[in-house]
N, C-alpha and C positions, 0 to 999 in steps of 0.2 A: 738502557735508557732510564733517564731519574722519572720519576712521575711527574715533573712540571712538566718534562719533555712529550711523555706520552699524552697528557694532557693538551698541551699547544698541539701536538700530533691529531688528536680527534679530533681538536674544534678545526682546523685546517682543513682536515677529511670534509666535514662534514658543511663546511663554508667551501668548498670547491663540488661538494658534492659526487664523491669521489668513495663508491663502495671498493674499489683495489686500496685504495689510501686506508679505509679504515680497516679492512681486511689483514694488512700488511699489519698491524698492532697486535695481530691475535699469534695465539700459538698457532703450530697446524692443526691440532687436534681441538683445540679454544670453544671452549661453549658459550654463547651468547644467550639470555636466561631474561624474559620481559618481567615485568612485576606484575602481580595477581595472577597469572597465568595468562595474561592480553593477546598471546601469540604462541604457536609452538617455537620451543627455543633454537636455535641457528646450532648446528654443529660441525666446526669448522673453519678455516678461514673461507674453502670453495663455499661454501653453502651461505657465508656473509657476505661475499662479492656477488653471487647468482642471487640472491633476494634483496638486498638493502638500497637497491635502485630502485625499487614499486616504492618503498616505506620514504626514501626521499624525495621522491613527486607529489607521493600522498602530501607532506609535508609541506612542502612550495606552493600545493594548490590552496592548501591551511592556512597559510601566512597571506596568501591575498585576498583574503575572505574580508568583504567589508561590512560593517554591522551598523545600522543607525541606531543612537541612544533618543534615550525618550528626553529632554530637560521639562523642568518645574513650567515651563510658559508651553509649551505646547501639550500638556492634560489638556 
């Protein structure tokens, strides 16, 4: 696979919501590694398919989070 490919590939995954989909990208033995240490790291593609379903609901529930701003006329 070219990397545009892998790329269109994860955002698919990850727009279908689809931890087999993105699972399916990794080597079998593939380590998945969060930044600053935010998580322990995934080793695996079984160990990205059995957890990356909590991390994308987490996600879903994030995105419909509504926040009200302050504007200048309501101080």
């Amino acid at each position: 696979m070219s990397v545009e490919e892998i790329v269109a590939a994860y955002h698919a995954a990850m727009l279908h919501k689809s931890p087999d989909e993105l699972a399916g990208l990794y080597a079998e033995d593939g380590l998945h590694e969060f930044p600053f240490g935010a998580a322990p790291p995934f080793q695996g593609r079984e160990e990205v398919s059995a957890k990356r379903p909590d991390r994308l609901r987490k996600r879903e529930k994030r995105r419909h989070t509504r926040h009200q701003g302050v504007s200048a006329s309501s101080r």
